[in-house]
C-alpha positions, 0 to 999 in steps of 0.5 A: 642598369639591370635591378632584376631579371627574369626569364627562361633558363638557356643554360648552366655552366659552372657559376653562370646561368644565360637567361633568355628575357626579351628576346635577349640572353643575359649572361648572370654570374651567380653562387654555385647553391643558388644556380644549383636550384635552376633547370634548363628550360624553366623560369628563373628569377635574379636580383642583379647587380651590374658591375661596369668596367672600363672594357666590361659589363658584367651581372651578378645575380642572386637568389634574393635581395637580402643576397644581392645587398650583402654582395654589394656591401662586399664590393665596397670594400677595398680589395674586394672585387665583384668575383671575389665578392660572388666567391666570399658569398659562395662559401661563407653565405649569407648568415655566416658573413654577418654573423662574422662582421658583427661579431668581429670574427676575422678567422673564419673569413681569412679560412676562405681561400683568397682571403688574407688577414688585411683584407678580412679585417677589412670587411671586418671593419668597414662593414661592421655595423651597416650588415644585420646581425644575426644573434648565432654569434660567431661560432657558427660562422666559423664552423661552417667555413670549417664544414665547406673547407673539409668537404671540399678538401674531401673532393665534393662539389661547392653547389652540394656542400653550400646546400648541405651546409644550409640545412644543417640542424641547429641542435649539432655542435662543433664543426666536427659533428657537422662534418659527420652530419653533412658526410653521411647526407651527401653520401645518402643523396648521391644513392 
């Protein structure tokens, strides 16, 4: 089983980065954000989880250990897969997926597309209590999943949204003046 890779980044392709370590190209699966922050030819650096199935084995890295733990939480949950798990994780993110179990906010997880109501309160329940909370209480969560399905309904990518989303400034309420926020800070990043 692989713990952490590093290595020189060969290529970048949808949600999957190959890392040249060893000698060896590992094909890593990863969140679009994370994979957003990588370049052909430079190092990278993956906390990694194995899945191992009956005809596969397949990694999934993330940008650090707080990440990987989470992902992995996911996975235990029944109906929960390591690519739905890697999608949960790309959309949500991190402090959104905690601040939903702690606060028992199954709404924004069910706004995730693939994710039904019997598999939210799922992670809901199985999960609550072995994530830290985050004290943002569920309202943020809720309307950053808000911000990710309006902008990606809008047409813009998952790696410019999920970055977008985790620089919001704290002072914004409502999912609607996120909205604008994050509208007018794509538009002034593609200039």
């Amino acid at each position: 089983m692989f713990g952490h890779i590093s290595g020189k980044i060969f290529s970048l392709k949808g949600t999957r980065a190959i890392v040249k370590a060893g000698g060896i190209g590992f094909v890593i699966n990863s969140t679009p954000a994370f994979l957003s922050k990588l370049k052909i030819g430079q190092e990278g650096s993956f906390w990694v989880h194995t899945a191992v199935r009956e005809n596969s084995i397949d990694l999934y890295g993330f940008e650090n250990e707080n990440e990987l733990r989470i992902f992995e939480h996911l996975i235990t949950v029944s109906g929960v897969g390591p690519k739905s798990g890697l999608a949960i994780l790309s959309i949500a993110g991190p402090k959104a997926i905690e601040e939903a179990v702690a606060s028992g906010d199954t709404s924004s997880l069910t706004k995730i597309s693939g994710i039904g109501k019997k598999t939210a309160e799922k992670i809901v329940l199985e999960l609550n209590g072995k994530l830290a909370a985050i004290e943002k209480g569920n309202i943020r969560a809720s309307e950053d999943v808000d911000v990710f399905e309006a902008l990606k309904t809008l047409g813009y990518k998952e790696r410019e949204i999920q970055e977008i989303i985790k620089n919001l400034p704290e002072d914004l309420k409502g999912a609607n003046e996120k909205i604008k926020y994050a509208l007018k800070n794509i538009t002034n990043n593609q200039k």
